[in-house]
N, CA and C of each residue as an Amber inpcrd file, in Angstrom:
protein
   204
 186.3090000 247.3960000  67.1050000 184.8970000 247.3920000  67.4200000
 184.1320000 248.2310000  66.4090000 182.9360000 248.0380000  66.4240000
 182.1860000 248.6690000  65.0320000 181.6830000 249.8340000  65.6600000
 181.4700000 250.6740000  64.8810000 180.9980000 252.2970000  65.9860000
 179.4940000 252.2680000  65.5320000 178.3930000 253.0200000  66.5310000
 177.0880000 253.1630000  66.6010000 176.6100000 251.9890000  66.4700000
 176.8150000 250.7640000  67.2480000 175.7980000 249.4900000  67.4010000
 176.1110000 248.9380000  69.1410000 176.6430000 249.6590000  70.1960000
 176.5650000 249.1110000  71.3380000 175.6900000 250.8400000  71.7290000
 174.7480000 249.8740000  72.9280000 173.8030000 250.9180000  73.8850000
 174.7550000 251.9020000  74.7310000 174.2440000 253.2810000  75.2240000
 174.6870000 253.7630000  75.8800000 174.6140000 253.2670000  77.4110000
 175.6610000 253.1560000  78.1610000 175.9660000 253.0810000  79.2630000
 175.4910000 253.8390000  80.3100000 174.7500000 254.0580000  81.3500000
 174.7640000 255.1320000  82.1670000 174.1280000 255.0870000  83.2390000
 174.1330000 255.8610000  84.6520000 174.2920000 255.6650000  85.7750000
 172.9330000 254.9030000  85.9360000 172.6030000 254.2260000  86.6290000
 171.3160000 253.5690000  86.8440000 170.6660000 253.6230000  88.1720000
 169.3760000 253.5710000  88.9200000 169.2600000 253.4430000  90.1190000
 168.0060000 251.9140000  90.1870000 168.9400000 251.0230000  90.4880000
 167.8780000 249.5780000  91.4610000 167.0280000 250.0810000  92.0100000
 165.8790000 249.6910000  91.8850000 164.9050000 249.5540000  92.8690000
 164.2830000 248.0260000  93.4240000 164.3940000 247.6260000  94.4730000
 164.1340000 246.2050000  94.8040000 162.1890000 246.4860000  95.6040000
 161.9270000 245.2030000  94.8530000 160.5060000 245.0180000  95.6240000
 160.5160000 245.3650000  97.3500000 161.8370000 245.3460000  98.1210000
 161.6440000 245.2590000  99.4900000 161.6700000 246.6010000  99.7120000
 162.1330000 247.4310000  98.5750000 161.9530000 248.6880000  98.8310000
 163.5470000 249.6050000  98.8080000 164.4650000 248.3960000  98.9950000
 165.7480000 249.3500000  98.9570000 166.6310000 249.4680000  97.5910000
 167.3190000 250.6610000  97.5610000 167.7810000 251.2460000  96.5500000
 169.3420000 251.4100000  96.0510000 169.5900000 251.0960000  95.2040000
 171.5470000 251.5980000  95.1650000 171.3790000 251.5690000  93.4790000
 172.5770000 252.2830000  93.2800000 173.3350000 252.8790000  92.1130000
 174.1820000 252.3690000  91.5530000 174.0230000 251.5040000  90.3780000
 175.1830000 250.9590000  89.4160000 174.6800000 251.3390000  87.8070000
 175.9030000 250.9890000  86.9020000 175.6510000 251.2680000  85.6640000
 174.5680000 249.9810000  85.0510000 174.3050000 251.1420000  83.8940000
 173.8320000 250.0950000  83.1060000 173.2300000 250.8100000  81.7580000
 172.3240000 249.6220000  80.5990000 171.9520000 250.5130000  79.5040000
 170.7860000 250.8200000  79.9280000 170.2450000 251.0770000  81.5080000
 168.4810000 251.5410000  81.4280000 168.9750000 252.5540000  82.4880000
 168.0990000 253.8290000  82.5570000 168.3150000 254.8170000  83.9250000
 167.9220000 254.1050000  84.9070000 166.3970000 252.8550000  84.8970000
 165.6830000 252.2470000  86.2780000 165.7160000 251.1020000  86.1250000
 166.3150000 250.0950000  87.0690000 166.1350000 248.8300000  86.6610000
 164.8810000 248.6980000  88.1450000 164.4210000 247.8570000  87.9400000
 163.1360000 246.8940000  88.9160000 163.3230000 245.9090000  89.3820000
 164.0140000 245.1020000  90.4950000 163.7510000 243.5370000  90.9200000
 162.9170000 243.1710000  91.4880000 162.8530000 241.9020000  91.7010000
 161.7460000 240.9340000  92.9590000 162.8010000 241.0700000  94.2750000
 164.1410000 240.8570000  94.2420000 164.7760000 240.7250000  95.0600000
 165.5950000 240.8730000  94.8720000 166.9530000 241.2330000  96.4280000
 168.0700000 241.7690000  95.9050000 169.0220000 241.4500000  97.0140000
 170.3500000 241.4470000  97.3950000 171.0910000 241.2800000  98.5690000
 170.3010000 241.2900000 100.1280000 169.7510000 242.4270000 100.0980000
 168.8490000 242.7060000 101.1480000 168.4740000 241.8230000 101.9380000
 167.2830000 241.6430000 100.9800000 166.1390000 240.4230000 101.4880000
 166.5030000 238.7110000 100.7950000 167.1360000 238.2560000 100.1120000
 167.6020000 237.7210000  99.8010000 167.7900000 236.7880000 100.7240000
 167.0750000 234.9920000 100.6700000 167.8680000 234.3310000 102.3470000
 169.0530000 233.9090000 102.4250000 169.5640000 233.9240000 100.6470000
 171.4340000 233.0470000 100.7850000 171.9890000 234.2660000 101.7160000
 171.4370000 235.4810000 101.3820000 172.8960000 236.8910000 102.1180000
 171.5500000 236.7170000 103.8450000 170.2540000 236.6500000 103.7980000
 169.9490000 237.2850000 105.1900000 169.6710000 235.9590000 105.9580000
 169.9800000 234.5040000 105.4260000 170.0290000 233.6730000 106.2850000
 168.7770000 233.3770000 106.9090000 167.6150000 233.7130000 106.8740000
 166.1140000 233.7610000 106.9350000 165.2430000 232.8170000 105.7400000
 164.8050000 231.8860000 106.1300000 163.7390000 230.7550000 105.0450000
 162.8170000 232.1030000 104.6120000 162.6890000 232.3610000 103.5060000
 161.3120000 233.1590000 103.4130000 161.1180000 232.7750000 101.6270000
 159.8560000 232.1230000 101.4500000 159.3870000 232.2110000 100.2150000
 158.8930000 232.5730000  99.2120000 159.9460000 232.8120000  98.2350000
 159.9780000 233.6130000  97.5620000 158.6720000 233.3500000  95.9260000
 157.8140000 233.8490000  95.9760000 156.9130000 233.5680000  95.3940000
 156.6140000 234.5350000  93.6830000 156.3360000 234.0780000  92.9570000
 156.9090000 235.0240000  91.6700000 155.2380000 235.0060000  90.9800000
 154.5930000 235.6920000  91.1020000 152.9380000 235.4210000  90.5130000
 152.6150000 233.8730000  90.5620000 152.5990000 234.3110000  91.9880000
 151.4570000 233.0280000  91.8470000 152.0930000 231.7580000  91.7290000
 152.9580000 231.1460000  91.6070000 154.0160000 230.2580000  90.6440000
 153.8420000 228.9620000  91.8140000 153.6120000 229.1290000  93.2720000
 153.6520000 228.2150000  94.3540000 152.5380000 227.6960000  94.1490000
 151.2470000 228.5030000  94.3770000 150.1620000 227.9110000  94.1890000
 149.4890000 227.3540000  93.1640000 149.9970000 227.9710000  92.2030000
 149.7270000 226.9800000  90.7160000 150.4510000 225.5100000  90.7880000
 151.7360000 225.9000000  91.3360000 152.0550000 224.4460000  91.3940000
 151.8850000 223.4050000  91.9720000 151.2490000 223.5250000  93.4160000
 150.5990000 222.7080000  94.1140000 149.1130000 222.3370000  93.7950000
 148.0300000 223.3980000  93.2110000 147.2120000 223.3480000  92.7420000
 147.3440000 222.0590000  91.7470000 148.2520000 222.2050000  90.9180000
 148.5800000 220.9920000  89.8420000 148.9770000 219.7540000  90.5850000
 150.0550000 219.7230000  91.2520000 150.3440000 218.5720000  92.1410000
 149.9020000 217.7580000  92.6550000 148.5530000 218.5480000  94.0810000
 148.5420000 217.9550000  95.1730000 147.0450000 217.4440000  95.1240000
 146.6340000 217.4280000  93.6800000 145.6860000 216.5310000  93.4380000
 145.3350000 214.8710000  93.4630000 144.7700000 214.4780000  94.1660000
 144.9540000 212.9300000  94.6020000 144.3540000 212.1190000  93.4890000
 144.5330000 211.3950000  92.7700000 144.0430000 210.4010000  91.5980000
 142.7850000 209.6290000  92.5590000 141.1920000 209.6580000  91.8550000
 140.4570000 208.9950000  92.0430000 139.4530000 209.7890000  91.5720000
């Protein structure tokens, strides 16, 4: 392996939009999600839509326009 061209490694803390938190490695101290095991519906089995700026309503906005 070549020395001084991989990032340092080191402890990291998740933070998920729902608010909960856990500890794995990585190359950033804070990582940020939208979502995470938690809230998640494949793990909590709950329909809930998951909406990413706006991304639903733009797309229906575009869609659900009727030709005439």
């Amino acid at each position: 392996m070549k020395k001084d061209i991989h990032p340092e490694y080191v402890q990291s803390v998740v933070t998920c939009a729902c608010g909960q938190t856990f500890e794995t490695k990585a190359t950033r101290s804070e990582v940020h999600t939208d979502i995470c095991s938690v809230c998640h519906p494949f793990y909590t089995g709950k329909q809930r839509l998951v909406d990413t700026a706006g991304r639903v309503e733009r797309f229906k906005r575009k869609y659900d326009q009727k030709p005439g």
